[in-house]
C-alpha positions as CSV (number, residue, x, y, z in Angstrom):
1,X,207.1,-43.1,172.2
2,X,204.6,-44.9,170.5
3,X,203.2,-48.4,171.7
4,X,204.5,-50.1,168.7
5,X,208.0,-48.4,169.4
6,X,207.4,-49.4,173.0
7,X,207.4,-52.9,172.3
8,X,210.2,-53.1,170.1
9,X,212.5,-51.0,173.0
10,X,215.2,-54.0,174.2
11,X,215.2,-52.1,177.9
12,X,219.4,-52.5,179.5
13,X,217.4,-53.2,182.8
14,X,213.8,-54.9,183.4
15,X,212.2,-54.9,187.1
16,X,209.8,-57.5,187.7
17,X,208.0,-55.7,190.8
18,X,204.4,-57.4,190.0
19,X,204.6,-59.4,193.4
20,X,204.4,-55.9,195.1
21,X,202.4,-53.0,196.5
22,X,202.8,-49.3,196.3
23,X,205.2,-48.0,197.4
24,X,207.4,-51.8,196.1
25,X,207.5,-50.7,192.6
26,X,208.8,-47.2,193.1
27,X,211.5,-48.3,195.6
28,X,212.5,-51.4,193.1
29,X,213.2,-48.9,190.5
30,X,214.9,-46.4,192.9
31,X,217.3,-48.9,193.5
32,X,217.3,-50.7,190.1
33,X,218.3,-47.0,188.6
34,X,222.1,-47.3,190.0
35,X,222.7,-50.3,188.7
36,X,222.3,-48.4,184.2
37,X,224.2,-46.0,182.8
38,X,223.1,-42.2,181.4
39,X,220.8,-42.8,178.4
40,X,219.9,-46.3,178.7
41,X,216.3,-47.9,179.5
42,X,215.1,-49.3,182.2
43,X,211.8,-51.3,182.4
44,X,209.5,-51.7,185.4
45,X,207.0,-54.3,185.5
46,X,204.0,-53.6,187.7
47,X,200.6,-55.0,188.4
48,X,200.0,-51.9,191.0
49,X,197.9,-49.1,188.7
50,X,199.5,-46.5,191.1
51,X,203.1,-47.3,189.5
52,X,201.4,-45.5,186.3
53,X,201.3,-42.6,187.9
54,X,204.5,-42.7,190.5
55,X,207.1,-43.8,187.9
56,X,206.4,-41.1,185.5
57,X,206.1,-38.6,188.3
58,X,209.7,-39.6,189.5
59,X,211.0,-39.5,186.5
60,X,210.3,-35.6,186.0
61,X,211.7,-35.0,189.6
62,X,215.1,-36.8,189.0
63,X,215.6,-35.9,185.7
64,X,215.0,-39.1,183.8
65,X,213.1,-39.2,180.9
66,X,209.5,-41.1,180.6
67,X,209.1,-43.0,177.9
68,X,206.0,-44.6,178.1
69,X,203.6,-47.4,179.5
70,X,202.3,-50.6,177.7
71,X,199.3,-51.9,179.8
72,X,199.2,-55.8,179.7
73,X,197.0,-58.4,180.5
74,X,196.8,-57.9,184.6
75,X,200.2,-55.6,184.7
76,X,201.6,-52.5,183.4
77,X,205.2,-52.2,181.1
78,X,206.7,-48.7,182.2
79,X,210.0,-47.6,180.8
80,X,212.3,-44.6,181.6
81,X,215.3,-43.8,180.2
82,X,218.2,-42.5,182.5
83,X,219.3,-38.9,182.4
């Protein structure tokens, strides 16, 4: 998705896990995934630059779908969509 796209996306689900460290972010969406259906969004907040990489990466090994990251001032907008 595009970042213009990205910004319009009204996520079902936003984690707010800029208070944390790797591995926080990952395991806040881990747990944060249960709680959406198949095919809708989930957001993950995160001031950890790592989360750029591990989100996406989990994604691809569970199935989900990576949508995209918006960087921010001082934090990172990741969204997934759940497969």
């Amino acid at each position: 998705m595009t970042p213009e796209e990205l910004q319009n996306l009204n996520p079902t689900k936003t984690v707010d896990a800029r208070g944390t460290a790797c591995p926080g972010p990952l395991l806040e969406a881990k747990k944060a995934i249960g709680t959406i259906g198949p095919g809708e969004t989930m957001e993950v907040l995160s001031a950890d630059e790592g989360t750029k990489v591990d989100i996406p990466k989990w994604c691809i090994k569970q199935g989900h779908e990576y949508l995209g990251t918006i960087d921010e001032n001082g934090y990172y907008r990741i969204f997934l969509k759940k497969k």
